[in-house]
Biopython code that builds the backbone (N, CA, C, O; Angstrom):
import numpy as np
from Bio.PDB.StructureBuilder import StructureBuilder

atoms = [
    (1, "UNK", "N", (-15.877, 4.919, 19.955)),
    (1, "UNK", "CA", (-15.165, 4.621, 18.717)),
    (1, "UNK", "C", (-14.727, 3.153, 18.741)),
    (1, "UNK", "O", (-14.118, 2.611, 19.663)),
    (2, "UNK", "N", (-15.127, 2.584, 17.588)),
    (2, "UNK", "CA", (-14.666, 0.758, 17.398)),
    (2, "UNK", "C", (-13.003, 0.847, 17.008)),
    (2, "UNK", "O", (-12.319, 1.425, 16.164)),
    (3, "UNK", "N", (-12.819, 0.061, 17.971)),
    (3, "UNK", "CA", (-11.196, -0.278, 17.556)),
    (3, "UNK", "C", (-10.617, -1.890, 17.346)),
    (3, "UNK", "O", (-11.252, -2.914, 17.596)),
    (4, "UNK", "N", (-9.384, -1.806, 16.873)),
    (4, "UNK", "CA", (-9.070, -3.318, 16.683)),
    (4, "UNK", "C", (-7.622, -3.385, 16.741)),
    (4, "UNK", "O", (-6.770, -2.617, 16.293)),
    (5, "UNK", "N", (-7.516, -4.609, 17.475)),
    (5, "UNK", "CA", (-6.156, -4.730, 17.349)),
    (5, "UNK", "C", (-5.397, -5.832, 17.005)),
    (5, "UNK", "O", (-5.653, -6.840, 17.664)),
    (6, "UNK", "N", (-4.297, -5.959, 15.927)),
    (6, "UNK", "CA", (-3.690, -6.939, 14.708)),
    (6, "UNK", "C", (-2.469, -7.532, 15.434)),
    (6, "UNK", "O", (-1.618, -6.666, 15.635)),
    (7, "UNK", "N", (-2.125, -8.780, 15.895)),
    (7, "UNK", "CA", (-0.479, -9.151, 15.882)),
    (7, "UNK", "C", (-0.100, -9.868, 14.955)),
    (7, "UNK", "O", (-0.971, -10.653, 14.581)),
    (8, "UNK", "N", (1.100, -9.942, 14.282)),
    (8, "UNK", "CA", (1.878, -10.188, 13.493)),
    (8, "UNK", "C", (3.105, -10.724, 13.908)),
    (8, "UNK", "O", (3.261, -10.888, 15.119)),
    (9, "UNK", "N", (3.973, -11.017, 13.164)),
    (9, "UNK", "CA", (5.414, -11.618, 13.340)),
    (9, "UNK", "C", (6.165, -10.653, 12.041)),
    (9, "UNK", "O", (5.816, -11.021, 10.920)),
    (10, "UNK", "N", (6.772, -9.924, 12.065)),
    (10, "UNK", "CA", (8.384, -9.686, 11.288)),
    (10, "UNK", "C", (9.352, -10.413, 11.951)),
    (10, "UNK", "O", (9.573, -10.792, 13.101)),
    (11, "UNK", "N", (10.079, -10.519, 10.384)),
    (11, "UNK", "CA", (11.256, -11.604, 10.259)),
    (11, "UNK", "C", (12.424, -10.505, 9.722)),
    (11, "UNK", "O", (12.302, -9.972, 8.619)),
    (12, "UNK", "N", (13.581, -10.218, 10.624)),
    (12, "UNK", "CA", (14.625, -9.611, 10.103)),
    (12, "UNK", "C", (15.931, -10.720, 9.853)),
    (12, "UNK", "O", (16.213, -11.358, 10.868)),
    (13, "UNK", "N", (16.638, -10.981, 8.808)),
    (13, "UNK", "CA", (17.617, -11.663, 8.440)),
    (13, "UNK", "C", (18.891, -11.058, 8.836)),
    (13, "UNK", "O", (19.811, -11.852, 8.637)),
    (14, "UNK", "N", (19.280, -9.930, 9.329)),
    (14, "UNK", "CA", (19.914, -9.479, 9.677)),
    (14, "UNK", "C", (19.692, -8.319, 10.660)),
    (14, "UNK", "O", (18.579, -7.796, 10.699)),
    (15, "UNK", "N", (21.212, -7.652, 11.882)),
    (15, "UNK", "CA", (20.854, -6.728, 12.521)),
    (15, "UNK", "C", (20.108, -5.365, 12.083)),
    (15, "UNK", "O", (20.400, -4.991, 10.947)),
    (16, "UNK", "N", (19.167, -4.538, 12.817)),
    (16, "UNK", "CA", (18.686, -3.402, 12.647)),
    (16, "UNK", "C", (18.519, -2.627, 13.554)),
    (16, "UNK", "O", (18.768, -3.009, 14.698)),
    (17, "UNK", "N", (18.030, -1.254, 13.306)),
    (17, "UNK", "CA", (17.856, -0.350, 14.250)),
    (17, "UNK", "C", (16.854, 0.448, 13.929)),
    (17, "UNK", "O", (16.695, 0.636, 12.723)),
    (18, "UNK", "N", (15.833, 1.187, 14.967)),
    (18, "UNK", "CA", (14.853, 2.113, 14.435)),
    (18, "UNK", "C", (15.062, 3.543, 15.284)),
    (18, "UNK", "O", (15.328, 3.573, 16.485)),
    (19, "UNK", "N", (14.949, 4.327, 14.719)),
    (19, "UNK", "CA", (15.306, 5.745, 15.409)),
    (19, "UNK", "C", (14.047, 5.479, 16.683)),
    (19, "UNK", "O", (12.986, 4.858, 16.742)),
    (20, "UNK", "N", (14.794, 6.267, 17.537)),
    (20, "UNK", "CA", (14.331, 6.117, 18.626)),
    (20, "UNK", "C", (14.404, 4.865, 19.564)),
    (20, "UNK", "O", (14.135, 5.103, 20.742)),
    (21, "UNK", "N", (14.652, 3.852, 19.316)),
    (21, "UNK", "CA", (14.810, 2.700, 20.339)),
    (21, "UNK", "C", (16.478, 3.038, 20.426)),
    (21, "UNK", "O", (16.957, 2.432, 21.385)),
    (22, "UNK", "N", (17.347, 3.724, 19.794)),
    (22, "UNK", "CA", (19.022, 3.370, 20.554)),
    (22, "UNK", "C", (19.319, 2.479, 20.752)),
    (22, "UNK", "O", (19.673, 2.223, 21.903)),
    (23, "UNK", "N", (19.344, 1.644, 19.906)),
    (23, "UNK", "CA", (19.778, -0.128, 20.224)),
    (23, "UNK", "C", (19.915, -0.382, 18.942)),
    (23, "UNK", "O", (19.325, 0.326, 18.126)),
    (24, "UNK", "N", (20.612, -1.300, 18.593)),
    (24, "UNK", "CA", (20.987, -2.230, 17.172)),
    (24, "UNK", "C", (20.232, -3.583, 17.752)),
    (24, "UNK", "O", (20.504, -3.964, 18.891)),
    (25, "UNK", "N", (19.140, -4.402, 16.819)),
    (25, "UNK", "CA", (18.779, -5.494, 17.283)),
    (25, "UNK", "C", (19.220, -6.589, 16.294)),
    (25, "UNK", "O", (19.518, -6.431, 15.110)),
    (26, "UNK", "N", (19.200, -8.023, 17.191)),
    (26, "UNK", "CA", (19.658, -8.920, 16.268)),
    (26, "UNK", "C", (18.918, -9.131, 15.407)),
    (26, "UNK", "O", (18.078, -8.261, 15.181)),
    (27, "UNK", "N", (18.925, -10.256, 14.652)),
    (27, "UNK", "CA", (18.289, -10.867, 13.149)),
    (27, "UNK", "C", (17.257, -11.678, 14.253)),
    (27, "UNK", "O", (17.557, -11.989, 15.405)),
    (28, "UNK", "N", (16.128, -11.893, 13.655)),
    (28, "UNK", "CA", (15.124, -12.884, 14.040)),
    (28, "UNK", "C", (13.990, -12.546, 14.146)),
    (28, "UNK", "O", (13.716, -11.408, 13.764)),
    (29, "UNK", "N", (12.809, -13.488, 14.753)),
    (29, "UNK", "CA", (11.364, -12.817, 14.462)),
    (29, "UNK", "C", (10.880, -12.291, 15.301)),
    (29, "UNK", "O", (11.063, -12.965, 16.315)),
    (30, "UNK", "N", (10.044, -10.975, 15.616)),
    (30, "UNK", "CA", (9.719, -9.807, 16.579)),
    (30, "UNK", "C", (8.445, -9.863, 16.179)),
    (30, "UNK", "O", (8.084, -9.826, 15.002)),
    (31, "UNK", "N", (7.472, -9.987, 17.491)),
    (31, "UNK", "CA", (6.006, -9.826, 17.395)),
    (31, "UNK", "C", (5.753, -8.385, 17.427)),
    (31, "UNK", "O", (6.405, -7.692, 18.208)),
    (32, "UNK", "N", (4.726, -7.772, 16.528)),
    (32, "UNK", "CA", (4.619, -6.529, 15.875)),
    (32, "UNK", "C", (2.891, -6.860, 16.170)),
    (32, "UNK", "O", (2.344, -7.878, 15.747)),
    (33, "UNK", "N", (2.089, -5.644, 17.078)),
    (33, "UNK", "CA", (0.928, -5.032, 17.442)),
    (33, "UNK", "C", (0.710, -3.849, 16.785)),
    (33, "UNK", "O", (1.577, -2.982, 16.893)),
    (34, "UNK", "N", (-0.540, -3.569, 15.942)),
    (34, "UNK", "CA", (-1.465, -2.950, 15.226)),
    (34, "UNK", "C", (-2.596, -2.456, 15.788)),
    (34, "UNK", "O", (-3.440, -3.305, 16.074)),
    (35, "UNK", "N", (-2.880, -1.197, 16.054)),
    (35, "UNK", "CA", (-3.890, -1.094, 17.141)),
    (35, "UNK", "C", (-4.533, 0.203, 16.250)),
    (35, "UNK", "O", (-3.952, 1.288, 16.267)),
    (36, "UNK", "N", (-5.863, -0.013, 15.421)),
    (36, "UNK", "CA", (-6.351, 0.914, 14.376)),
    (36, "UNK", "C", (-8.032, 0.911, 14.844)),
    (36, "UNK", "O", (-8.753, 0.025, 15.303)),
    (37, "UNK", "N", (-8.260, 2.292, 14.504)),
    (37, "UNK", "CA", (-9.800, 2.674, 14.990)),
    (37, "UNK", "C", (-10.425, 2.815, 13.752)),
    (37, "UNK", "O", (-9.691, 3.146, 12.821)),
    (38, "UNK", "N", (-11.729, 2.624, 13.502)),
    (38, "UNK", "CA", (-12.464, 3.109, 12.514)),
    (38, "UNK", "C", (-12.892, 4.257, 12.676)),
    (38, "UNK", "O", (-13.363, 4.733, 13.709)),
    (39, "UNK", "N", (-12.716, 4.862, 11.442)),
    (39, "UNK", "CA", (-13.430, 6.328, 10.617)),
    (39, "UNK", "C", (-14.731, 6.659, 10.839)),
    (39, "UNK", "O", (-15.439, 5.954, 10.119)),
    (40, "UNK", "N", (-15.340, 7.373, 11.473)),
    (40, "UNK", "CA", (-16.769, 7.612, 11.603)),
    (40, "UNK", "C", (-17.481, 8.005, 10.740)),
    (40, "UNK", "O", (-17.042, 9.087, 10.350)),
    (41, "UNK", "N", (-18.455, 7.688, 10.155)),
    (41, "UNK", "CA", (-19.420, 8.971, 9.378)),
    (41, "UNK", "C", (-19.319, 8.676, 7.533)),
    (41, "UNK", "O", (-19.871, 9.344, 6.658)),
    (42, "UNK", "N", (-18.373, 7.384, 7.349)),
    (42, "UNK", "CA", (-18.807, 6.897, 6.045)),
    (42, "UNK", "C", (-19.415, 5.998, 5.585)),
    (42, "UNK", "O", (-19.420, 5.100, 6.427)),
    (43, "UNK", "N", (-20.100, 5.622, 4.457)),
    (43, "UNK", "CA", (-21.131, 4.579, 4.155)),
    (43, "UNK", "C", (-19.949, 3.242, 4.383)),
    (43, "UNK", "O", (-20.428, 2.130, 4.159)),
    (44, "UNK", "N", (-19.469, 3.253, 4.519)),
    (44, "UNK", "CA", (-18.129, 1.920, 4.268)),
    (44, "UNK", "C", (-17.269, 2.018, 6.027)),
    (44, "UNK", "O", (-17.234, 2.982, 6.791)),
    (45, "UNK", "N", (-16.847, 1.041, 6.148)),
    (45, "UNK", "CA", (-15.552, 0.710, 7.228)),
    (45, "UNK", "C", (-14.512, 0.958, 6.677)),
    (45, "UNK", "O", (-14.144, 0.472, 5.607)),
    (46, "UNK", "N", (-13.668, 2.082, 7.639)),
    (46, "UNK", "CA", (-12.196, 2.034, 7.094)),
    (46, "UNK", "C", (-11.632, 2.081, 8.429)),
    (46, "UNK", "O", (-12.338, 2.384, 9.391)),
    (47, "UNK", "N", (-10.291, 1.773, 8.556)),
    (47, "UNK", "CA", (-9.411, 1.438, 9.645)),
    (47, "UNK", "C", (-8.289, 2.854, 9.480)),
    (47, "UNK", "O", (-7.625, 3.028, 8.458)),
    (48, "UNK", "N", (-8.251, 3.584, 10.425)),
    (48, "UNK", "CA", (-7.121, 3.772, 10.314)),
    (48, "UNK", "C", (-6.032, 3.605, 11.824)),
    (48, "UNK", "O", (-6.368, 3.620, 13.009)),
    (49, "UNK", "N", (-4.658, 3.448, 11.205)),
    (49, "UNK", "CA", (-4.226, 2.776, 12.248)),
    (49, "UNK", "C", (-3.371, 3.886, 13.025)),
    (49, "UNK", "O", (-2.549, 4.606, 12.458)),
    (50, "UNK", "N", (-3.637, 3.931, 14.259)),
    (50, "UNK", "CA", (-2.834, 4.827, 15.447)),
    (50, "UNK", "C", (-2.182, 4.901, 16.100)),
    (50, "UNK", "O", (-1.862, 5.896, 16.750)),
    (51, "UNK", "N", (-1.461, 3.050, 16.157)),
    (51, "UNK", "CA", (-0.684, 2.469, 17.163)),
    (51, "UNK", "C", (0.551, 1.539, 16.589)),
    (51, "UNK", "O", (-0.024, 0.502, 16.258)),
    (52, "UNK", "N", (1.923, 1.383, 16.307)),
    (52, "UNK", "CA", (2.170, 0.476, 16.011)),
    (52, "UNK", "C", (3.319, -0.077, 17.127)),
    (52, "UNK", "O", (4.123, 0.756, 17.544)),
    (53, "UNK", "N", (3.389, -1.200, 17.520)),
    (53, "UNK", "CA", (4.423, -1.839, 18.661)),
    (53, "UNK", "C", (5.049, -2.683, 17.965)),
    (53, "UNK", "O", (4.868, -3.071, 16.810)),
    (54, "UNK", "N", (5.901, -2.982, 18.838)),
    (54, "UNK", "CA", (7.485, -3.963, 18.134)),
    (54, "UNK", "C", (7.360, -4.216, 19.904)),
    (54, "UNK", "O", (7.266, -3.270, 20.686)),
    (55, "UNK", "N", (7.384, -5.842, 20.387)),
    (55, "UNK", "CA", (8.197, -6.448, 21.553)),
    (55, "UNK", "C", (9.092, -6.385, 21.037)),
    (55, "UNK", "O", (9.300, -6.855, 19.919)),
    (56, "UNK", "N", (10.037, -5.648, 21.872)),
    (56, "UNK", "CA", (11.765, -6.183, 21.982)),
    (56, "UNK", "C", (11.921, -6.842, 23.626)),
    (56, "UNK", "O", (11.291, -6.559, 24.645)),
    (57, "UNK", "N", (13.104, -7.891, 23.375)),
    (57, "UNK", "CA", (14.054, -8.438, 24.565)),
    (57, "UNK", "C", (14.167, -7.562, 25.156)),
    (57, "UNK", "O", (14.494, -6.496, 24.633)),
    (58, "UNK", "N", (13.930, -7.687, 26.518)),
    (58, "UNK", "CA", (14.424, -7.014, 27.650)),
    (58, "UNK", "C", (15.803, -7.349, 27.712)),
    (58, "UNK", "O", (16.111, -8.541, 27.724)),
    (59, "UNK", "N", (16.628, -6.517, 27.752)),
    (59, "UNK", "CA", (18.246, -6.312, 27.935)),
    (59, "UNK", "C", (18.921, -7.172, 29.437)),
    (59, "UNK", "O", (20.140, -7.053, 29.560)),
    (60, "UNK", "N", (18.307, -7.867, 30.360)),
    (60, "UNK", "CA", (18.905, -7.743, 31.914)),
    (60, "UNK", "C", (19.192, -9.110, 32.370)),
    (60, "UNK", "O", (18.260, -9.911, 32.440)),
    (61, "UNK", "N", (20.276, -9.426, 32.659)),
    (61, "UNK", "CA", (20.728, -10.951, 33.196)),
    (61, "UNK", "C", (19.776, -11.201, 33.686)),
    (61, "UNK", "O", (19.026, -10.392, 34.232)),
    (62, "UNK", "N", (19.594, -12.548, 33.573)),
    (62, "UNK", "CA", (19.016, -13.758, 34.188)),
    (62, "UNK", "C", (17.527, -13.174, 34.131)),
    (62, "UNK", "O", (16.610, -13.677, 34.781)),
    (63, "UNK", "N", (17.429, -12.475, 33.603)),
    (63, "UNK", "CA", (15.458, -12.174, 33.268)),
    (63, "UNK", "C", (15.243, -12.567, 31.385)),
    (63, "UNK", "O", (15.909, -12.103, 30.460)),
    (64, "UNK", "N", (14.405, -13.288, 31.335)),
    (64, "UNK", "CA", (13.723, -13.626, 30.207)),
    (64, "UNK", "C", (12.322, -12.918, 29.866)),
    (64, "UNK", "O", (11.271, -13.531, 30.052)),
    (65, "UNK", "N", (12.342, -11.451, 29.300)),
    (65, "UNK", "CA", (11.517, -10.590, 28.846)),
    (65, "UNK", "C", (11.396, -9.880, 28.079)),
    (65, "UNK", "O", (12.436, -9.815, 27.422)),
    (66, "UNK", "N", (10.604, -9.189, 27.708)),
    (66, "UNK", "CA", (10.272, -8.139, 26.295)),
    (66, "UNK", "C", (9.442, -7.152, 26.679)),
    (66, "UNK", "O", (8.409, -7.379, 27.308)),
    (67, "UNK", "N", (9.882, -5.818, 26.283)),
    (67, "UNK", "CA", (9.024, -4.990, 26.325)),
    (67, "UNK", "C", (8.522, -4.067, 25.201)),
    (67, "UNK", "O", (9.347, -3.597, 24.418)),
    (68, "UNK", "N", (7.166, -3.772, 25.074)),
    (68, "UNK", "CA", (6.331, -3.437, 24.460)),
    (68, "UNK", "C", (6.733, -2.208, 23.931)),
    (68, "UNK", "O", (6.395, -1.501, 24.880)),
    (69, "UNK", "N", (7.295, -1.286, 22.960)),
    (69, "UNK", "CA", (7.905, -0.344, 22.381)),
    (69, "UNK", "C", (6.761, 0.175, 21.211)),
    (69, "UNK", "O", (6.060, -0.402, 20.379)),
    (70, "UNK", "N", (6.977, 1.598, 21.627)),
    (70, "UNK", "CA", (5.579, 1.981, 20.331)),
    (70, "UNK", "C", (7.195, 2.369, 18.969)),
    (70, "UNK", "O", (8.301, 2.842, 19.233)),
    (71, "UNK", "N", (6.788, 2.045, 18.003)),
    (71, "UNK", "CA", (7.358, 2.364, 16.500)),
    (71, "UNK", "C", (6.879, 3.271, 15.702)),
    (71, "UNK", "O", (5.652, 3.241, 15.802)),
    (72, "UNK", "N", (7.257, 4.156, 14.873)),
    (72, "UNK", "CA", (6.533, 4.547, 13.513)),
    (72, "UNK", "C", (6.685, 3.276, 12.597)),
    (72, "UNK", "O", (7.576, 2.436, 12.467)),
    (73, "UNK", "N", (5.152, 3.523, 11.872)),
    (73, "UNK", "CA", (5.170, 2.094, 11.328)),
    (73, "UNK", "C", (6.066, 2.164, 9.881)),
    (73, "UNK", "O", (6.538, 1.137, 9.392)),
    (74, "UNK", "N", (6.286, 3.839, 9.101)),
    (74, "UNK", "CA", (6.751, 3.871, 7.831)),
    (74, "UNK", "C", (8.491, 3.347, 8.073)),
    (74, "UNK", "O", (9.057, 2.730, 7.171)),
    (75, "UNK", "N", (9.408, 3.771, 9.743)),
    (75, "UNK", "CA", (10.191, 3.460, 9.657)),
    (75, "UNK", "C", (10.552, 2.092, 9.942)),
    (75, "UNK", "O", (11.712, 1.760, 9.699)),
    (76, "UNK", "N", (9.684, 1.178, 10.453)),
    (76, "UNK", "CA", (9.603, -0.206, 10.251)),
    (76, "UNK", "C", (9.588, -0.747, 8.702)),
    (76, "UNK", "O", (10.355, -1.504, 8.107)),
    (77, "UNK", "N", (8.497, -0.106, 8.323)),
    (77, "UNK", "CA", (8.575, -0.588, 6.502)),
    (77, "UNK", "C", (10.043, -0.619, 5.889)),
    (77, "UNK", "O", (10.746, -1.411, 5.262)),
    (78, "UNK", "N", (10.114, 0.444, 6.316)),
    (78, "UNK", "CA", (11.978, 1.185, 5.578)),
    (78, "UNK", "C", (13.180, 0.209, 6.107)),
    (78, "UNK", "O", (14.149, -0.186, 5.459)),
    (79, "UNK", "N", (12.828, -0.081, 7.528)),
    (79, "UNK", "CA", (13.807, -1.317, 7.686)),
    (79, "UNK", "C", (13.705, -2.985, 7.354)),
    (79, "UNK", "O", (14.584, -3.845, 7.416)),
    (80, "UNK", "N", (12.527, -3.068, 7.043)),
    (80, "UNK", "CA", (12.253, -4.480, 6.349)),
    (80, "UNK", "C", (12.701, -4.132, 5.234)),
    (80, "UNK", "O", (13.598, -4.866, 4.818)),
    (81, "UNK", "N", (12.343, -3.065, 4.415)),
    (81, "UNK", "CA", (12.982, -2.933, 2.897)),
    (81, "UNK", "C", (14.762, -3.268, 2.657)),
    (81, "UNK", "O", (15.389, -3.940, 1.839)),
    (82, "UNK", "N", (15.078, -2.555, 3.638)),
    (82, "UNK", "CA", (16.552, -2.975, 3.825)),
    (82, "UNK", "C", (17.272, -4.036, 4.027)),
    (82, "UNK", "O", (18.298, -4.494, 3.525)),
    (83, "UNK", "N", (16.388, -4.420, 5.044)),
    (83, "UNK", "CA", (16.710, -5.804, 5.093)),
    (83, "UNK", "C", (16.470, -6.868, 3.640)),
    (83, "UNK", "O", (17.112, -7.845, 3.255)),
    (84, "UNK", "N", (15.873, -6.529, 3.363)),
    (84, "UNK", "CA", (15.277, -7.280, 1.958)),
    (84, "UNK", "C", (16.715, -6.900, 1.002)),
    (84, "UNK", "O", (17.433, -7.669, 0.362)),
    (85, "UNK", "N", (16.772, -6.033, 1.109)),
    (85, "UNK", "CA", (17.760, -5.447, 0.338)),
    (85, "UNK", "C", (19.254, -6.100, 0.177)),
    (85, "UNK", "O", (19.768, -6.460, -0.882)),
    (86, "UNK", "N", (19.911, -6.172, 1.695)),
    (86, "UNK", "CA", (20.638, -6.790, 2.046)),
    (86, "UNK", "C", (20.598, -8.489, 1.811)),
    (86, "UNK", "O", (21.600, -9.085, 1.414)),
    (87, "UNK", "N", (19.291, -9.196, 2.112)),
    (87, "UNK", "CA", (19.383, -10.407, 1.655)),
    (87, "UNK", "C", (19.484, -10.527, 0.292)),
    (87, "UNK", "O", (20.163, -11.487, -0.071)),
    (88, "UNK", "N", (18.865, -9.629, -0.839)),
    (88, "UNK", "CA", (19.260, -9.814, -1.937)),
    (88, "UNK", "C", (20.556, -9.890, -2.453)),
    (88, "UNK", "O", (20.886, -10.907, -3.063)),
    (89, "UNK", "N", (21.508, -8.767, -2.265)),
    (89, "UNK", "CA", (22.630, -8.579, -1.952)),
    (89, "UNK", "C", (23.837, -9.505, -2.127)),
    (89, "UNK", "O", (24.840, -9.392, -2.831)),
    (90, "UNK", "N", (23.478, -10.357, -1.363)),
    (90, "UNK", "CA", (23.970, -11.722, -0.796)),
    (90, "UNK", "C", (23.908, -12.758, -1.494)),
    (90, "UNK", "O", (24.828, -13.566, -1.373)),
    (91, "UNK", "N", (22.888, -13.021, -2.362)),
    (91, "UNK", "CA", (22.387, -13.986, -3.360)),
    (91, "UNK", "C", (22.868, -14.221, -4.746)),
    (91, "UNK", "O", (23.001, -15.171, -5.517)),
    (92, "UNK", "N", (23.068, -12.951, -4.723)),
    (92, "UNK", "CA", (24.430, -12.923, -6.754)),
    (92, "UNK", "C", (24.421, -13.946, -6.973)),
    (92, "UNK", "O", (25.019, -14.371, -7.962)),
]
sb = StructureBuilder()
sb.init_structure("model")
sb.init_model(0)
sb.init_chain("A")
sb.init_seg("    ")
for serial, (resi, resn, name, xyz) in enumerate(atoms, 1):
    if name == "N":
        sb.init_residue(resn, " ", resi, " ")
    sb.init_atom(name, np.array(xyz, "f"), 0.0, 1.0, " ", f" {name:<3s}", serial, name[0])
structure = sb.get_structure()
């Protein structure tokens, strides 16, 4: 099976949280991995995607690191929306 894999940057303007990580994270930009296989058996290429990661900061004095965290990608969407939300908010 052909696979592929996408990195990106999200930009949060403010703190967030995603179920399952138990952490509140700060505002700033988080490299976000896409890891999607193609569909077998149609006249066309389609992707669908199976994997989504968020690096977060490793939490631990005097170490400078990140670790690789799998996400649902709809509750990522839902927290950029919010965030969006919140910066609007702000703008009146």
């Amino acid at each position: 099976m052909r696979t592929r894999t996408r990195h990106s940057t999200v930009r949060f303007q403010f703190p967030f949280s995603l179920t399952g990580s138990g952490n509140v994270h700060a505002a700033g930009s988080y490299e976000l991995m896409e890891m999607d296989e193609v569909i077998e058996g149609l006249n066309w290429v389609v992707w669908q995607r199976v994997a989504t990661y968020l690096y977060l900061p490793l939490s631990s004095p005097g170490i400078c690191s990140r670790v690789r965290f799998e996400i649902d990608y709809g509750q990522l969407c839902a927290a950029l929306e919010l965030d969006r939300e919140q910066a609007t908010k702000g703008v009146d």
